[in-house]
The first five atom37 places (N, CA, C, CB, O) and aatype in JSON, in Angstrom:
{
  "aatype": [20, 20, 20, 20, 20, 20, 20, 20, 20, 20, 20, 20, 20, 20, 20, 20, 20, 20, 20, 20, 20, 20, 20, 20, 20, 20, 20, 20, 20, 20, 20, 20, 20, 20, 20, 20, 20, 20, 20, 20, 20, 20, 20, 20, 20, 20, 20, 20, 20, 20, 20, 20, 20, 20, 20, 20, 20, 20, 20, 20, 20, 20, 20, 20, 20, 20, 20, 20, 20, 20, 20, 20, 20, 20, 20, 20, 20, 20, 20],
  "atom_mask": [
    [1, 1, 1, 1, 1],
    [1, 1, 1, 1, 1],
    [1, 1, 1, 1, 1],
    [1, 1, 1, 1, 1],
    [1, 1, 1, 1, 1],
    [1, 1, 1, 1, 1],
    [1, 1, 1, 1, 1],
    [1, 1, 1, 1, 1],
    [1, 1, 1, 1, 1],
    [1, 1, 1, 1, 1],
    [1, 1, 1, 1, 1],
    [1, 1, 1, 1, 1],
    [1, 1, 1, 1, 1],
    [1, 1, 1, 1, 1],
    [1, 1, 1, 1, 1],
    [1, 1, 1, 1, 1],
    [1, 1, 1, 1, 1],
    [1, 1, 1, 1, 1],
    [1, 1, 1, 1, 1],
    [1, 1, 1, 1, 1],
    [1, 1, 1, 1, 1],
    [1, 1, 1, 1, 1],
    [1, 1, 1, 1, 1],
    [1, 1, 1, 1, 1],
    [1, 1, 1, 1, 1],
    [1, 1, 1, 1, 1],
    [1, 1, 1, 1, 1],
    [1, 1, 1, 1, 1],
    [1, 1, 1, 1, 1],
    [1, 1, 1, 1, 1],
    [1, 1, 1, 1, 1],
    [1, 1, 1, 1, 1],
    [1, 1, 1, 1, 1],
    [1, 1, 1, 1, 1],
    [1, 1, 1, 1, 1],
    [1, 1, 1, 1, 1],
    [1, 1, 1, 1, 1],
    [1, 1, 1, 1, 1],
    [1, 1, 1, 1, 1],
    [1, 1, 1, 1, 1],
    [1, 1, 1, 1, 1],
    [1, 1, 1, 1, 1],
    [1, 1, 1, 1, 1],
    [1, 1, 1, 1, 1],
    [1, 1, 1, 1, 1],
    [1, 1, 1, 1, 1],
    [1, 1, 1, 1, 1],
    [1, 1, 1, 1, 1],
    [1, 1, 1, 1, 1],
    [1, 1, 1, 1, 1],
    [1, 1, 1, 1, 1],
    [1, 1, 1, 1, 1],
    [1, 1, 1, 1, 1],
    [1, 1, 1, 1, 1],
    [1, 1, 1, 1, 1],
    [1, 1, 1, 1, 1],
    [1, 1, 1, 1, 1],
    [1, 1, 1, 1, 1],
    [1, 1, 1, 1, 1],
    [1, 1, 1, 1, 1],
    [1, 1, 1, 1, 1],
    [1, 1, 1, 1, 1],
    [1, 1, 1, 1, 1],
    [1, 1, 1, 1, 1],
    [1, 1, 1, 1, 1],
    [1, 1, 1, 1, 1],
    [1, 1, 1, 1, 1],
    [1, 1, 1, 1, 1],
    [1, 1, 1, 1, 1],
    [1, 1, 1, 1, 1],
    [1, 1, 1, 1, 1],
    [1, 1, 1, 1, 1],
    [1, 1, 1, 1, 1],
    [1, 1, 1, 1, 1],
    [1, 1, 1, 1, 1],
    [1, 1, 1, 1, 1],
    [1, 1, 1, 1, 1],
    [1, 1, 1, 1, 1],
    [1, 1, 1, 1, 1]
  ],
  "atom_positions": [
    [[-75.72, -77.4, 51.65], [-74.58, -76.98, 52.45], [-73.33, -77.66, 51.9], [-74.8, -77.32, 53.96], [-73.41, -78.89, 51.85]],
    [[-72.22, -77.13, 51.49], [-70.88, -77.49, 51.32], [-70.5, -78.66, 52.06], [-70.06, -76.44, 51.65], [-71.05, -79.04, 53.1]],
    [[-69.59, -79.19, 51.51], [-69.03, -80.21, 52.43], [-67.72, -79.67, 53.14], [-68.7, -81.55, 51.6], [-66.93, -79.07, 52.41]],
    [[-67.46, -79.79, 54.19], [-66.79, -79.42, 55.26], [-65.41, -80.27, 55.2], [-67.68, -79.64, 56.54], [-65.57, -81.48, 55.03]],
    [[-63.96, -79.76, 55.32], [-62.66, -80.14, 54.75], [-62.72, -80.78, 56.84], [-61.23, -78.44, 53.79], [-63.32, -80.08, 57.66]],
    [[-62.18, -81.81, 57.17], [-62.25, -82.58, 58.15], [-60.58, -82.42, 58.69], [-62.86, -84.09, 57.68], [-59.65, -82.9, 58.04]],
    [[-60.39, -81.68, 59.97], [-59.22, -81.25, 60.34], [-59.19, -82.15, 61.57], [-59.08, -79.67, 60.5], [-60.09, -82.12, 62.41]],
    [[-58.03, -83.02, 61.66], [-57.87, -83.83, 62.86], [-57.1, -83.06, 63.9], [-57.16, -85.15, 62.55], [-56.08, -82.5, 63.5]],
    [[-57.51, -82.91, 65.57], [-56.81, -82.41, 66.25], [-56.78, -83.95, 66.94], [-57.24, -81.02, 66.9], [-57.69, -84.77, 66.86]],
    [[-55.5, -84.13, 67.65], [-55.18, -84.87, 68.3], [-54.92, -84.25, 70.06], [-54.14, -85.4, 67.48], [-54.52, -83.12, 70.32]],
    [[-55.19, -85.1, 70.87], [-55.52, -84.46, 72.07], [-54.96, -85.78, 73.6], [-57.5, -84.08, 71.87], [-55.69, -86.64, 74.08]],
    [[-54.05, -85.6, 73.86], [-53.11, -86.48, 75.16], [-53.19, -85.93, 76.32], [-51.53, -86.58, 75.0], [-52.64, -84.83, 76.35]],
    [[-53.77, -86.34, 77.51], [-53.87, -86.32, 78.85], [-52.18, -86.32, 79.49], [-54.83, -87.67, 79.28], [-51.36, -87.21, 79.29]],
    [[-51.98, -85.1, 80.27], [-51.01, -84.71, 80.46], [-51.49, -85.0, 82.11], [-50.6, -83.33, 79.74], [-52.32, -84.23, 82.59]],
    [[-50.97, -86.1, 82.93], [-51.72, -86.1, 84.55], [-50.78, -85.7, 85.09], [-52.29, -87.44, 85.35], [-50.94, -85.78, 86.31]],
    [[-49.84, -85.3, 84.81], [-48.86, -84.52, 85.7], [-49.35, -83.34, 86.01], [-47.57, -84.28, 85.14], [-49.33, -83.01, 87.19]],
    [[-49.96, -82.35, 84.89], [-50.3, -81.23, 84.61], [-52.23, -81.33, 84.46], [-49.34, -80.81, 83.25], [-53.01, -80.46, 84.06]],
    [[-52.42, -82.29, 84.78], [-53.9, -82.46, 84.74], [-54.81, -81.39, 83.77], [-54.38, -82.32, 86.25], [-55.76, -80.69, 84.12]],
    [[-54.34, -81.48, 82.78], [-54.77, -80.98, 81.61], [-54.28, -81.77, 80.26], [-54.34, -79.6, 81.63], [-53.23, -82.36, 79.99]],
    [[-55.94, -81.41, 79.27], [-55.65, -82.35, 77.91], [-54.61, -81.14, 76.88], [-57.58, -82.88, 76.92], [-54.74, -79.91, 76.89]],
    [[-53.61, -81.94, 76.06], [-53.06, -81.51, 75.07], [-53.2, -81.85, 73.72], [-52.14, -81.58, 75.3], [-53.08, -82.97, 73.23]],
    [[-53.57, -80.39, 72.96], [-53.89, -81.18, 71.78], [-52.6, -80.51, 70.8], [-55.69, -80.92, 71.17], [-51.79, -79.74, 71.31]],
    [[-52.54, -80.83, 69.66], [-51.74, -80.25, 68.45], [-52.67, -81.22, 66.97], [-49.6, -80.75, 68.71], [-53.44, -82.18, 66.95]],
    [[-52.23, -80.56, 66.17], [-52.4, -81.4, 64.87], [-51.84, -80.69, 64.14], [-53.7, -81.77, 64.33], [-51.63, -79.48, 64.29]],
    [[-51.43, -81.64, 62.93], [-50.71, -81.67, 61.75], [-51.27, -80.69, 60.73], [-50.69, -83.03, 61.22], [-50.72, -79.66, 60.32]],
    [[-52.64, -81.26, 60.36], [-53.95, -80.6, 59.97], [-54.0, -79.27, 60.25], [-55.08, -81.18, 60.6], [-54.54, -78.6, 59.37]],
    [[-53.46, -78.46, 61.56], [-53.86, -77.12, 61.6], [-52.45, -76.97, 62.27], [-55.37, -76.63, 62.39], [-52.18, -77.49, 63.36]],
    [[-51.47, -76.13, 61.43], [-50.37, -75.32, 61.75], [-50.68, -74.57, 62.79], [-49.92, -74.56, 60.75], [-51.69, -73.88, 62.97]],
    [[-49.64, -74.76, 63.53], [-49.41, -73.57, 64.71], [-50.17, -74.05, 65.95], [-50.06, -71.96, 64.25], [-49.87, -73.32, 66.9]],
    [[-50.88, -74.83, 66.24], [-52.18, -75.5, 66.71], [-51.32, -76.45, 68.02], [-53.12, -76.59, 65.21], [-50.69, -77.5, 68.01]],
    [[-51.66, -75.5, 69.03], [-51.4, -76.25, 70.27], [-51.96, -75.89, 71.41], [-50.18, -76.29, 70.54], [-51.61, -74.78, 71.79]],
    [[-53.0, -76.67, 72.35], [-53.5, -75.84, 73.09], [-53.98, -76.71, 74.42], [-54.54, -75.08, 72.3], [-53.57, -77.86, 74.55]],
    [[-54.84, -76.14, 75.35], [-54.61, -77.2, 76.65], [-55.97, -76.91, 77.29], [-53.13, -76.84, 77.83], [-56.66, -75.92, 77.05]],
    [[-56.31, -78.06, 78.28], [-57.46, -77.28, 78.69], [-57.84, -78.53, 79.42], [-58.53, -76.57, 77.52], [-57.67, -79.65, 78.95]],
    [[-58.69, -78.1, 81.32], [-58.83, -79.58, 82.17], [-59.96, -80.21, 81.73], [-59.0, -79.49, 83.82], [-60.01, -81.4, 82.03]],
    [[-60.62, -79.91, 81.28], [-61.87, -81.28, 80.35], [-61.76, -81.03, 78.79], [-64.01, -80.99, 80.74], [-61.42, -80.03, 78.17]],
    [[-62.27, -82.58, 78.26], [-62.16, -82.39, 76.86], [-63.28, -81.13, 76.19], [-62.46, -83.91, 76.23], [-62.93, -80.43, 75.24]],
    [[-64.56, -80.98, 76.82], [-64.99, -80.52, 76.72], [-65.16, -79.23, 76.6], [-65.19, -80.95, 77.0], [-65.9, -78.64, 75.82]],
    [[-64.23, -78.67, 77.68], [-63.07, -76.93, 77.39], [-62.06, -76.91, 76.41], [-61.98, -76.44, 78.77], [-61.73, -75.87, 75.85]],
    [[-61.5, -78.13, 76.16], [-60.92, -78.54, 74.51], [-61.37, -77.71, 73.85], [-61.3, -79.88, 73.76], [-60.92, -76.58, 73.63]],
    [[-62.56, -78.35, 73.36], [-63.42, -78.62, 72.49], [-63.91, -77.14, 71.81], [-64.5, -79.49, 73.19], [-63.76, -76.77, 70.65]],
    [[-64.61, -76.37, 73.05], [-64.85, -74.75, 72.79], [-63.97, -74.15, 72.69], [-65.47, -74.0, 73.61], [-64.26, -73.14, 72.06]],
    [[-62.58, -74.16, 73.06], [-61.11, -73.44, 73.21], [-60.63, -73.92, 71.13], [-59.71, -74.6, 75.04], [-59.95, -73.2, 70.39]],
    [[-61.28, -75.3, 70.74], [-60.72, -74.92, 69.91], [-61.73, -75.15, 68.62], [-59.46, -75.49, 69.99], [-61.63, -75.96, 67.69]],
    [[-62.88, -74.02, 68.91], [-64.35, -73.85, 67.86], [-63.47, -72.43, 68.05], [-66.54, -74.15, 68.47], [-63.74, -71.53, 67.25]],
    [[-62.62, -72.21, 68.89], [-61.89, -70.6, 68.15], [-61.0, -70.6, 67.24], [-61.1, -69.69, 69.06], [-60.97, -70.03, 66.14]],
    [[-59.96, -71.56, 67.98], [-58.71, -71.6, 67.47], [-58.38, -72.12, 66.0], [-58.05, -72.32, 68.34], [-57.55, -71.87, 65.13]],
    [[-59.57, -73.04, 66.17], [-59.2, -73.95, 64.57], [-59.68, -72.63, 63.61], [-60.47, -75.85, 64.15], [-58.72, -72.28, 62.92]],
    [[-60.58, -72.0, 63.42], [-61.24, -70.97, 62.16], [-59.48, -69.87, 62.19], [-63.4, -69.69, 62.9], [-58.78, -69.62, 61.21]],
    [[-59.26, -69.49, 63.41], [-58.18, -68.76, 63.27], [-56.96, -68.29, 62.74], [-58.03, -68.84, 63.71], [-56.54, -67.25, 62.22]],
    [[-56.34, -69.88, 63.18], [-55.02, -70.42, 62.8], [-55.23, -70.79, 61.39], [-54.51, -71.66, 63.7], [-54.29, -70.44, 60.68]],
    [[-56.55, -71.61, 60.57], [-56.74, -71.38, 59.07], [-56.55, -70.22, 58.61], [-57.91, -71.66, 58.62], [-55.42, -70.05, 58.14]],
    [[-57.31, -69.26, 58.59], [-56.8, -68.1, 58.02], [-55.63, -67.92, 58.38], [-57.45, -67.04, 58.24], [-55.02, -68.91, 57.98]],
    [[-54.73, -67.05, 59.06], [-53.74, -66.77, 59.54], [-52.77, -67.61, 58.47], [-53.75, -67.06, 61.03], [-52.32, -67.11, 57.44]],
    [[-52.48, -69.27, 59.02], [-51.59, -69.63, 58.19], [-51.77, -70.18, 56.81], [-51.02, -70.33, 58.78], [-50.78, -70.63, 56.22]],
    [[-53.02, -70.17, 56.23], [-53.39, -70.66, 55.31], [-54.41, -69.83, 54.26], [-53.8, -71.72, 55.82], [-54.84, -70.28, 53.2]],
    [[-54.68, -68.55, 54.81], [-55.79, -68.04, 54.09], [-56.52, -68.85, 53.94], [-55.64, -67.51, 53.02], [-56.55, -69.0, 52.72]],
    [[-57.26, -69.61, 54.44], [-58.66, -69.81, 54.03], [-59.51, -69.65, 55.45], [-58.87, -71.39, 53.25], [-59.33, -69.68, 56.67]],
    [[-60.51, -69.49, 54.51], [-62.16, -68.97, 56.22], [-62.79, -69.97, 54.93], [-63.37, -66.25, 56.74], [-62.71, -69.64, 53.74]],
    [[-63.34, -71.07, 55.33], [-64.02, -72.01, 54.89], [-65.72, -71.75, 55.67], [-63.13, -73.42, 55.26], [-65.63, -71.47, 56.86]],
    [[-67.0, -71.81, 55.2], [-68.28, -71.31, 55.37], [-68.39, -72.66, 56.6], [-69.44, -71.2, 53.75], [-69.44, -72.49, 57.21]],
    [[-67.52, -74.13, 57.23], [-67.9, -74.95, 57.68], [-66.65, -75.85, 58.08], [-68.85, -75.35, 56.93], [-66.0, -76.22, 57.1]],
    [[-66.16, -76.3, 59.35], [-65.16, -76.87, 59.72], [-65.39, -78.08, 60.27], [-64.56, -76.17, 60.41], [-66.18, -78.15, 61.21]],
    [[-64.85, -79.07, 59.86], [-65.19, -80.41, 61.03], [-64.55, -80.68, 61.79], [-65.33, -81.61, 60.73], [-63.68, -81.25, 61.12]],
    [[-64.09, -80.78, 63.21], [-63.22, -81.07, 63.49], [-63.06, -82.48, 64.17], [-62.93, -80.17, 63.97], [-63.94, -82.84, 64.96]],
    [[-62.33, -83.01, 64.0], [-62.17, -84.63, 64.78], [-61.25, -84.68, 65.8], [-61.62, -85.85, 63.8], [-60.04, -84.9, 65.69]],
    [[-62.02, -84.39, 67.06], [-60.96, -84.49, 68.13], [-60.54, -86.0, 68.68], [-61.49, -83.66, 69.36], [-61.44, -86.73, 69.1]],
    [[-59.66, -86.28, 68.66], [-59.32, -87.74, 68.84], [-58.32, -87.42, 70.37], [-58.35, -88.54, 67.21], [-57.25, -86.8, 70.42]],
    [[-59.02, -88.02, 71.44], [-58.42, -87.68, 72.51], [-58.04, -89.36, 72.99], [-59.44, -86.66, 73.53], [-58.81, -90.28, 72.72]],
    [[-56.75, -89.57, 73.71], [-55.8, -90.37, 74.44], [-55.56, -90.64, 75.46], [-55.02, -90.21, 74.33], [-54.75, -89.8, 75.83]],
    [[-55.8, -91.53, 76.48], [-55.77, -91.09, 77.89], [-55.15, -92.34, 78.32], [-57.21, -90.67, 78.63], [-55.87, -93.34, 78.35]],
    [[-53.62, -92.45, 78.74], [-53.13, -93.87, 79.01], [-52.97, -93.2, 80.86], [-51.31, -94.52, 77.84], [-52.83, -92.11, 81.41]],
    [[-53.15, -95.1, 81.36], [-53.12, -95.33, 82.65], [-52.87, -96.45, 83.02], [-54.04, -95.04, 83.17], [-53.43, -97.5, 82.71]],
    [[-51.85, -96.25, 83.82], [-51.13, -97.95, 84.6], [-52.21, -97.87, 85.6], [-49.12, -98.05, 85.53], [-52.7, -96.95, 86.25]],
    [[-52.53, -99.99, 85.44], [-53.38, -100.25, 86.56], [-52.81, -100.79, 87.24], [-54.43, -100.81, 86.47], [-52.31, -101.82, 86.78]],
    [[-52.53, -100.47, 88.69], [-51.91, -101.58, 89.63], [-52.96, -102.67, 89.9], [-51.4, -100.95, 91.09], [-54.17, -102.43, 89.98]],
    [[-52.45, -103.77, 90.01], [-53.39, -105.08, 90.14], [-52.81, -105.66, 91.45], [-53.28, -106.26, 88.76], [-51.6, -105.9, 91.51]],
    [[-53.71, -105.94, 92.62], [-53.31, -106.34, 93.72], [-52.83, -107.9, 93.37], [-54.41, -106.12, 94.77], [-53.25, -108.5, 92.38]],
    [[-51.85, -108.49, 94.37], [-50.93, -109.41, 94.18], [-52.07, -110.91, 94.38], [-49.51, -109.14, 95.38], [-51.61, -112.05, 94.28]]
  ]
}
């Protein structure tokens, strides 16, 4: 099996909007949202093959993707 070109999506917890955001550099055009990482994740086993072709011509036989997800939170600490 080929070795697989490794596309980083990056992915930030939006708690206003209680949904994850991802974009990456790695895949033009590439922005997308979704309330578990896990709906991420399948939302973008579409998007990533897509947006390759489209802006890049290529359909590669194998994609890796590295979702690197972010999740900041203030802790209040009792006095």
């Amino acid at each position: 099996m080929p070795i697989a070109t490794q596309y980083r999506v990056h992915a930030i917890w939006d708690a206003e909007a209680g949904v994850w955001v991802a974009s990456s550099d790695d895949v033009p055009g590439l922005v997308a949202e979704a309330a578990t990482v896990e709906a991420l994740m399948d939302d973008l086993r579409a998007l990533v093959p897509e947006l390759l072709e489209l802006n890049r011509g290529e359909r590669p036989a194998r994609i890796d993707v590295a979702l690197i997800a972010e999740r900041r939170e203030g802790i209040e600490l009792a006095a």
